[in-house]
C-alpha positions as CSV (number, residue, x, y, z in Angstrom):
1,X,158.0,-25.7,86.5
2,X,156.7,-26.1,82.8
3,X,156.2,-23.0,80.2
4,X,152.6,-22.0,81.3
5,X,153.3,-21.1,84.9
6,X,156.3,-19.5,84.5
7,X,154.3,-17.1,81.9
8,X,152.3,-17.0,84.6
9,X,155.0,-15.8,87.2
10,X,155.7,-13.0,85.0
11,X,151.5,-11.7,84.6
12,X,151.7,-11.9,88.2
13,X,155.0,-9.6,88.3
14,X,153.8,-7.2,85.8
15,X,149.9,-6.7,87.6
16,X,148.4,-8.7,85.3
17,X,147.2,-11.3,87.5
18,X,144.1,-11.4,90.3
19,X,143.8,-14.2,92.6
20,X,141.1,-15.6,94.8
21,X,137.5,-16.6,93.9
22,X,136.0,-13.6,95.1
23,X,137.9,-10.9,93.2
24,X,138.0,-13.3,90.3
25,X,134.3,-13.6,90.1
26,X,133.9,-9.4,90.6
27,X,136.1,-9.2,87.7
28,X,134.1,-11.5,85.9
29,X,131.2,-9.1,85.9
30,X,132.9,-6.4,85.0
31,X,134.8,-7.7,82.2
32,X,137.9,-7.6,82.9
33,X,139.1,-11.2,83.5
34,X,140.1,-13.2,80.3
35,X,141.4,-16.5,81.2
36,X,141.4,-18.4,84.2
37,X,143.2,-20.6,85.8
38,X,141.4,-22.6,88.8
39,X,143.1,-25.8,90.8
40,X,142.0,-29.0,90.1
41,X,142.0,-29.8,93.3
42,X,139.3,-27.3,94.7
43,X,136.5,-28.1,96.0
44,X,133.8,-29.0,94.0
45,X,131.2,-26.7,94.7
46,X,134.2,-24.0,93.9
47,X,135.2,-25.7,90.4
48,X,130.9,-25.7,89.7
49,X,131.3,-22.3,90.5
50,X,133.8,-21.0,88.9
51,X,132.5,-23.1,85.7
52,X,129.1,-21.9,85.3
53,X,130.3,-17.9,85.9
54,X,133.4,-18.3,83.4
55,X,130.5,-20.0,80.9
56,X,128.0,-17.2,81.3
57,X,130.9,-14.7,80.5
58,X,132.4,-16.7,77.4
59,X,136.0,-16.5,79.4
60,X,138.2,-19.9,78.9
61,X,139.0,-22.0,81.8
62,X,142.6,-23.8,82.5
63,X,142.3,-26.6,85.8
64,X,145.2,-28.2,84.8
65,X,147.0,-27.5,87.8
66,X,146.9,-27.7,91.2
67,X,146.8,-25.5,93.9
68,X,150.2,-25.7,95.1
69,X,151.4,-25.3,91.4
70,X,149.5,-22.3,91.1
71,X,150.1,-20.5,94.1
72,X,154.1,-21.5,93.5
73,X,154.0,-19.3,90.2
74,X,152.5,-16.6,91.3
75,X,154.2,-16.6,94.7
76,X,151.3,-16.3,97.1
77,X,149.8,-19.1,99.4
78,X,146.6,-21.3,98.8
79,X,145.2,-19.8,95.5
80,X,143.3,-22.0,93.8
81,X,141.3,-19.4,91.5
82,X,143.4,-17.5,89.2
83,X,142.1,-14.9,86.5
84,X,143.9,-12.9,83.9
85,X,143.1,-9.4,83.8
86,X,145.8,-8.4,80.6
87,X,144.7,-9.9,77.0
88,X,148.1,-9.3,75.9
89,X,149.2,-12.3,78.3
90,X,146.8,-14.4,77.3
91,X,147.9,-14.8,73.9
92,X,151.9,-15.9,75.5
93,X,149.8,-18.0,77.7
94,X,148.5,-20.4,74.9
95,X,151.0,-20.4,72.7
């Protein structure tokens, strides 16, 4: 597992993670997500989705990874959207 998704791992231990499109997306509009992280293997009506909502907020989108590497850091099953509710982790996330 590379650098990324082990920082990952640890937002997700310290509360800093939400998964699933729908909670992602309510986040969204209440400001409060600010990165995401979505599968590159959803569907594509989910990745259109995701993309266009993520655009319309100005938040930055990672779908470098698939589902199964996602939901493997964060240790839950089938996630493919991802969002970063914590700024702070952001920053350890793209370094």
């Amino acid at each position: 597992m590379d650098k990324i998704l082990n920082n990952l791992g640890l937002c997700q231990r310290a509360k800093g993670v939400i998964s699933g499109e729908e909670m992602v997306e309510e986040y969204l509009k209440a400001n409060k997500v600010y990165y995401i992280f979505l599968a590159n293997d959803a569907s594509k009506n989910t990745q259109k989705r995701v993309f266009d909502k993520a655009k319309y907020y100005n938040v930055e989108v990672d779908n470098s990874y698939s589902s199964d590497e996602i939901s493997a850091a964060i240790g839950k099953v089938g996630r493919m959207v991802v969002g970063i509710t914590n700024s702070g982790f952001v920053k350890i996330l793209k370094k």
